[in-house]
Each structure stands twice: as C-alpha cells, then as structure tokens.
C-alpha positions in Angstrom: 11.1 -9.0 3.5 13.8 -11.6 3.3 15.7 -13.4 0.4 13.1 -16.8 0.9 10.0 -14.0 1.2 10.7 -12.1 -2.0 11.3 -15.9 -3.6 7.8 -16.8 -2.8 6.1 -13.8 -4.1 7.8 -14.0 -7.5 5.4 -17.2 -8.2 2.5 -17.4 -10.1 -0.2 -17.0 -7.5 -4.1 -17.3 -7.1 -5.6 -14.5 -4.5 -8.2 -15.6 -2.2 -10.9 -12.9 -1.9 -14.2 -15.1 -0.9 -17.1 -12.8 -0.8 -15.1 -9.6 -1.0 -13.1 -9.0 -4.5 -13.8 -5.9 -5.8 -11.7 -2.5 -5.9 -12.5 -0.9 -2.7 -13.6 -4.3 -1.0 -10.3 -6.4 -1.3 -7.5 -3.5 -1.8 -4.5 -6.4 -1.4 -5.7 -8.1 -4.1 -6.9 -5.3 -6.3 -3.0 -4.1 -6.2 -1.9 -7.2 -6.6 -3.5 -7.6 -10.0 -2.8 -4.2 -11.0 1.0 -4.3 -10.6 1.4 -8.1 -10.4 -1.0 -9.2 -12.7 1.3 -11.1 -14.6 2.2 -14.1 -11.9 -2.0 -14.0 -11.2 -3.7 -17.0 -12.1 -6.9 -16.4 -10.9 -9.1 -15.2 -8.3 -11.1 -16.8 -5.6 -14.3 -15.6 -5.1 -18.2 -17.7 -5.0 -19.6 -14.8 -5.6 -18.2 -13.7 -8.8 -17.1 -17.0 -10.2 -17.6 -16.8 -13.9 -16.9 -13.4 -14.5 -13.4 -12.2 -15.1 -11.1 -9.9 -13.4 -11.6 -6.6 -16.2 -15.7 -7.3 -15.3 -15.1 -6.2 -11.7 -12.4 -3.9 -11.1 -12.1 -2.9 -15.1 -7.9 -3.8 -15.5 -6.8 -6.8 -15.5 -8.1 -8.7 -18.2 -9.3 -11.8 -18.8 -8.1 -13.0 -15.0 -11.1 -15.5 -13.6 -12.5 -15.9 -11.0 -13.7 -18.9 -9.3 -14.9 -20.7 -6.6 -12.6 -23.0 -5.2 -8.9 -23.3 -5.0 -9.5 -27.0 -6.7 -10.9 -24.5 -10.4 -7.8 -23.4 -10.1 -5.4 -25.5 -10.0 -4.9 -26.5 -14.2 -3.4 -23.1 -14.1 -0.6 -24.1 -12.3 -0.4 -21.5 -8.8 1.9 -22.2 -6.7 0.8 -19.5 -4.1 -2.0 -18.4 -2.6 -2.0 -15.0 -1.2 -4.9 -13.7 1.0 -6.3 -10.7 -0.5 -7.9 -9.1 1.9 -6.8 -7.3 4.8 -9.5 -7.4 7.9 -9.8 -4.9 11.5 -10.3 -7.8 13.3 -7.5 -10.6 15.0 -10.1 -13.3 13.8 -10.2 -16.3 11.1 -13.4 -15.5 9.5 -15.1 -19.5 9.9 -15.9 -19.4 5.8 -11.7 -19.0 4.8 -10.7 -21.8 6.7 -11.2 -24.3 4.3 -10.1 -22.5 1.6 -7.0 -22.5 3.0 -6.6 -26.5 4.2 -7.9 -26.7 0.7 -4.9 -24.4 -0.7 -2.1 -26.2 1.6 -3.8 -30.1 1.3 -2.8 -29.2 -2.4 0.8 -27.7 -2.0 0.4 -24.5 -2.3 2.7 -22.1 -0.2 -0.2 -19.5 1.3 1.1 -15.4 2.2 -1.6 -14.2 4.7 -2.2 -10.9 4.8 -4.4 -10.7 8.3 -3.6 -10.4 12.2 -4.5 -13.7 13.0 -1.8 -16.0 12.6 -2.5 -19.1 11.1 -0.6 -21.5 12.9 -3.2 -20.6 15.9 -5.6 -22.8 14.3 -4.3 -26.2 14.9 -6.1 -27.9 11.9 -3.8 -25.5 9.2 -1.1 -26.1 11.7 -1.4 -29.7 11.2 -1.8 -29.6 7.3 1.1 -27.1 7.1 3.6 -29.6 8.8 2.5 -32.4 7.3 2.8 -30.5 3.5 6.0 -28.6 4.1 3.7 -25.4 2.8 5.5 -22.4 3.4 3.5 -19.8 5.2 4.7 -16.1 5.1 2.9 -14.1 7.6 3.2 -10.7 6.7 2.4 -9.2 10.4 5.1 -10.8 11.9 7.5 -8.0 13.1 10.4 -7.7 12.2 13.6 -6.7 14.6 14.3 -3.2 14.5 16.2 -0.5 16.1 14.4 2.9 17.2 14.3 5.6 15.2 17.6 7.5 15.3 16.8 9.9 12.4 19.4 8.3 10.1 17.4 9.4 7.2 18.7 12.9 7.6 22.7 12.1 6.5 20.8 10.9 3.2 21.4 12.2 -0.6 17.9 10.7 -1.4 14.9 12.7 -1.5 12.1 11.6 0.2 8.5 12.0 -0.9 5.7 10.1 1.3 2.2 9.6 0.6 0.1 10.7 3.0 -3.5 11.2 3.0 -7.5 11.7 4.6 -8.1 8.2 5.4 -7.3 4.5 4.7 -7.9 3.4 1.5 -7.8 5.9 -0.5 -4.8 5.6 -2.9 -1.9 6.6 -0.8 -0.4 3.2 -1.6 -1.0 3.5 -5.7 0.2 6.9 -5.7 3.3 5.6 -4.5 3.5 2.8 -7.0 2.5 5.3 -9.7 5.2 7.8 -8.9 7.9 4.9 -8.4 7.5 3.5 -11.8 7.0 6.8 -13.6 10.1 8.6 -12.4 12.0 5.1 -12.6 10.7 5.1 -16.6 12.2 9.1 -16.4 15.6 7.7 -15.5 15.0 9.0 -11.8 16.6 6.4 -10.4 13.7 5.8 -7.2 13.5 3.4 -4.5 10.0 2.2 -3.3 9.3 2.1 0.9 6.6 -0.5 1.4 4.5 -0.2 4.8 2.5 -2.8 3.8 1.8 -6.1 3.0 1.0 -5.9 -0.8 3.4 -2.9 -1.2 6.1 -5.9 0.2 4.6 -8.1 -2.6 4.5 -5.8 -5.1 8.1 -3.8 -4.3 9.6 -7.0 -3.0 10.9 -5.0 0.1 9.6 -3.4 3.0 7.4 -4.1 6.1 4.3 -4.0 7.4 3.8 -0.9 9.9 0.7 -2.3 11.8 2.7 -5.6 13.1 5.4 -3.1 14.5 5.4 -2.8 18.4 4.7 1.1 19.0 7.8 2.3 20.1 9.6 0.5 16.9 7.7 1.7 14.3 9.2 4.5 13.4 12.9 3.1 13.7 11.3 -0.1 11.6 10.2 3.2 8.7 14.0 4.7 8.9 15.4 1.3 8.5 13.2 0.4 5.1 13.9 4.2 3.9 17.2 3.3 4.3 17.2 0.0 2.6 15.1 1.7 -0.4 17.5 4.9 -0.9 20.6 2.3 -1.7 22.0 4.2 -5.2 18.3 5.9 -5.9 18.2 9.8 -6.2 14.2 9.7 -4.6 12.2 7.2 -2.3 8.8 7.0 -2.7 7.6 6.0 1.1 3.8 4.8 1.1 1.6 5.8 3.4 -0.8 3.7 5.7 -4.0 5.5 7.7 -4.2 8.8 8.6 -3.7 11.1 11.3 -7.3 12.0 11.3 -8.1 8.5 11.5 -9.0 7.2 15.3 -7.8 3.9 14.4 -4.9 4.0 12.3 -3.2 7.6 13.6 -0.6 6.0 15.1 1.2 4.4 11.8 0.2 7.6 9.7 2.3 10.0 12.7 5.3 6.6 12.7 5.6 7.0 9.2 6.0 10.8 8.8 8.1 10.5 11.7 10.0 7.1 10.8 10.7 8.6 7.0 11.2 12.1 7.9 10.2 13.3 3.7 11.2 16.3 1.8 7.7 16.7 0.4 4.4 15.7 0.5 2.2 14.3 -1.3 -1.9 14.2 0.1 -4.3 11.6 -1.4 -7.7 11.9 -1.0 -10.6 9.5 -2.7 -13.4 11.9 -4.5 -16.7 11.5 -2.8 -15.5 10.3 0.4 -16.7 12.3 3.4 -16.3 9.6 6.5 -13.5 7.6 7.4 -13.5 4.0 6.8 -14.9 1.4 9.3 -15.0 3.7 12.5 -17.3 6.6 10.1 -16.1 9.7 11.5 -16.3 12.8 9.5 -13.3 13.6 7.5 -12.5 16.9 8.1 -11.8 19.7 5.4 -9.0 18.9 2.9 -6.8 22.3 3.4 -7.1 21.4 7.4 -5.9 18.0 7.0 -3.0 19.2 4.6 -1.9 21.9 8.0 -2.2 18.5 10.1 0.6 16.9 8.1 2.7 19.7 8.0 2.7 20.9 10.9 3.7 17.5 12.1 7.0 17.2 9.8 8.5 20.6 11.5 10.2 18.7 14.5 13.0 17.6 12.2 12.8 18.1 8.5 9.6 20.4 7.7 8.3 19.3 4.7 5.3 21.0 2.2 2.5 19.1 0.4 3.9 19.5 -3.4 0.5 18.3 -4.8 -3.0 16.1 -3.9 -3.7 13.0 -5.2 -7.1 12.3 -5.8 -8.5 8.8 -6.6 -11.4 9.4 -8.8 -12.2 5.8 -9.4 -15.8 5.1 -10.8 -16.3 8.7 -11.6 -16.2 10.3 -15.3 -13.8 12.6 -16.5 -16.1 15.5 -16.6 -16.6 14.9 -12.7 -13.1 14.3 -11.9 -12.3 17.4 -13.9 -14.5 19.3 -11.8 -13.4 18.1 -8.2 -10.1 18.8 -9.5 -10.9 22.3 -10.2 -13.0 22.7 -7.1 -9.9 21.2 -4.6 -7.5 23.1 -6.8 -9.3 26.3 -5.8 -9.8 24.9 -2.2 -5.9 24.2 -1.6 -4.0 26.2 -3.7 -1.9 22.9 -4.9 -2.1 21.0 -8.4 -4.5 18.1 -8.1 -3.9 14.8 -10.0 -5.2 11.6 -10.2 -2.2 9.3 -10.6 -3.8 6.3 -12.5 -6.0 8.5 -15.2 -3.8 9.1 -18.3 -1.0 11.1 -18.3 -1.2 11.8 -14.5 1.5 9.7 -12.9 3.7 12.2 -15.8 2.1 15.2 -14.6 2.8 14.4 -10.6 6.5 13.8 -11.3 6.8 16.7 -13.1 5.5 18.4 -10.1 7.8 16.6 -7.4 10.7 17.1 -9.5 9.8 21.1 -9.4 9.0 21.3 -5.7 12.1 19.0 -4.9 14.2 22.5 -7.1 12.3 25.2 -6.0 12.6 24.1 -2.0 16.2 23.1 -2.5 18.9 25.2 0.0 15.5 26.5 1.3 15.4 24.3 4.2 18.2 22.5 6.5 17.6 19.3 8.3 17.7 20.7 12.3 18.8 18.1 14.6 18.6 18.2 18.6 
C-alpha cells in the first residue's frame, strides 16, 4: 500500500454490500466496521435498508444501512469501499450502477474484487470525466522472490493459519496485534489482504500476486511490518487443505517463515467454503502446517483459535473443551472477552519456552 493508498483509506467511507452484508456473507465489510468503524458512514445494502449495523452483525452500533449510495450521501463519505470479495473475475450486472452512482457523485471507490473496473468502459468513462480515484486492491505489486530475508530478523513471527477461508484467521491477527500492542509488545501487523491493507494501512493482497512472487511479495511485507517491533503478526489467507486457495496458504508460511503458529478454525464448520470439500480432522490439519514450516524455520502451533460466532458460551465452552482434549493445545476465541489477553499470554510463553530451542537452517 502506498502513501496516496493509505490517504484514501483514512476517509470516512460507505461500504457497498448489495444483497450480501452480513458477518459471514460480506467478511471485507464486516472487518471493516469492526476495526474501522469509526470512518463508516453507512452501509449499502436493499435488503437490509432500515435496520442498523448492531441488528445484523451485533457490533457496530447504530451504523445504517441503506439502499442507495444517494441515502447516504448527508453523511458526508467520501469513499466507497466494495465489501465484498467474490470467486469469480466478473462485475456482478446489479453493482454496476451502484458504482457510476458512487463516482457520478465524487466519491473515490476501493474495489476489493478481480475484475478491474476500468474494464467496463461506462465506469471508465465516469472515472475520467470525475477525477475519482480508484484503488484496486488486486493489482500486484513489484516484488522480488523470496530470498528468506526474514531469517537475519530480531522480530518474532507468529502467522495465522487455519482449516479454511473464512474462518477468522484474519481477526485473530488483528486481535493479537492490538492486544500485545496495548501490552507494550511493540507488534507489527502483515496484511495479505485487502481489508487487512485497509485496516493495518500496509500490506498486500496475496491472490493478485503472480505465483512465483508470492512468497518474496510475503518476506517483503514481513519485512516492512518488523521495522522497530519485537513480534509480527502475519495474517493468513486459505488453507492448505483448501483446493482453491492452497497455494497462498503454502506462499504465506513459506513467504513469512513464523516462529509459531497459530490455527483458526470456525466451530461448526465441517466443509470448506465454496468448493464443499470435507475439512479434515483438526489435529491432522495442525501436522499439515507443521510439517510444512520444517524446510527453513520449523515452527509449532502455540494455540487454536476458534471463531465461535453465533454460538453461546455454554457451547463454545464445550468445543473448547472437546478440541482442547482433541489437540493437546489451549483453545481460544480471540473476540470473546478476555481472549485476545489469554492468546497473548500464550504466544508470549511459547515464544520463551522454544527460545535457543530451535536455529534457523539455511541451504
């Protein structure tokens, strides 16, 4: 993210989620409100127009939501940001005018999809004749290959790994950043996505990467985040279980090359997202990961992370319990009260009970 990016994220913003806004359904702009909620103006979506933010993902207050960019525009945005990430290169036909409406009125727009929006020559058109600014977030950046520079670091690394996409690996991240920050850990945050970017104000987006670069385009952010920090926090995209997004989950572990783990799994979920294959046992998955770190810097899982959104306290109490039993690791949920506390506390023991107990082994 550049200087004129990390401008144009710090302004109040609307998030476009038409017919998709919820916490599972539109995970850009569910972040977006929980760790940017401040510069959110309000949310764009038909189908919930009248309700408020807190009524559908229950944070965020007293947000709206509406139906038009034009019901918007008294509260003074000066941004739109497309909350929604999509598996597909296509403009869905309904968002187009959405987003002639957004620029027509002079709003920059951040898109956070494959397709590129100057392909459609009508936004084209309206962008020019604006002067809109349009940040597209999968544009990839230049980056050397992966030289496994991270090693000559002081920083600790810690990345977020986990059984699927969408699951948390992202707010685990954030969770830990801000909690060891509060700690006086001084901690740099490694965005591999979009609304990591917007939220951190640094990083990249993995999936826009060219294969061969992504890992080098990892070491270079991990590098950029462990400027005068004692620990990065890297965020995870995919899986390596997943048949669609393996290949950013193995460029990550690879790009970052972390101390420790951490695994993120969402309570309930038994398929992967979009391509439904079955996710496979928890304790299998966890060998997967690190079995996969041992070609540079082997690296243990120092606890799971288990999103437990929508589910009681009782229930999450009793996963817990069950995957504790299952794994032989400390399970916490990151967002529930007093859990971000609890998962620091556990990095910062792992990070002294495996220190001098492992050397970085170079070829």
């Amino acid at each position: 993210m550049d200087q004129s990016h990390a401008k144009l994220a710090d302004k109040n913003f609307v998030l476009f989620a038409e017919g998709c806004f919820g916490l599972f359904t539109s995970k850009i702009a569910a972040s977006l409100v929980r760790y940017r909620g401040d510069r959110c103006v309000a949310v764009i979506d038909s189908r919930r127009a009248g309700q408020s933010v807190q009524d559908v993902l229950g944070y965020g207050g007293s947000i709206p939501i509406v139906s038009r960019v034009e019901e918007a525009l008294h509260l003074h945005p000066e941004v739109m940001i497309i909350g929604k990430g999509l598996h597909s290169v296509e403009l869905p036909s309904g968002w187009k005018p959405h987003i002639l409406a957004a620029v027509h009125h002079g709003l920059h727009v951040i898109n956070s999809i494959h397709y590129r929006l100057a392909d459609d020559p009508d936004i084209a058109r309206a962008v020019r004749e604006t002067g809109v600014t349009v940040w597209e977030t999968k544009d990839a950046p230049t980056v050397p290959l992966n030289k496994a520079r991270v090693l000559d670091l002081d920083t600790w690394v810690i990345h977020t790994c986990g059984s699927d996409s969408n699951i948390g690996k992202k707010t685990a991240a954030l969770q830990v950043w801000n909690e060891a920050n509060r700690r006086g850990i001084p901690t740099g945050f490694a965005a591999t996505g979009q609304s990591g970017m917007l939220i951190s104000g640094h990083g990249i987006a993995i999936d826009g990467v060219a294969g061969d670069f992504m890992g080098g385009a990892v070491e270079q952010v991990v590098m950029e985040a462990a400027a005068g920090n004692e620990w990065v926090v890297v965020e995870g995209q995919g899986s390596l279980n997943h048949i669609g997004f393996s290949g950013v989950a193995l460029a990550i572990l690879h790009g970052s090359l972390p101390h420790a783990l951490v695994f993120c799994h969402r309570l309930g979920a038994e398929r992967t997202k979009v391509w439904e294959t079955p996710i496979a046992p928890i304790p299998e998955l966890i060998r997967m990961n690190e079995e996969l770190t041992v070609f540079e810097r082997p690296a243990k899982v120092a606890a799971v992370s288990l999103n437990s959104a929508g589910y009681t306290e009782e229930d999450y109490r009793r996963a817990a319990e069950k995957l504790e039993d299952e794994t032989g690791l400390p399970v916490v949920d990151p967002v529930r009260e007093g859990g971000a506390a609890r998962l620091v506390d556990i990095l910062r023991t792992h990070q002294q009970e495996s220190a001098g107990s492992s050397s970085a082994r170079r070829r």
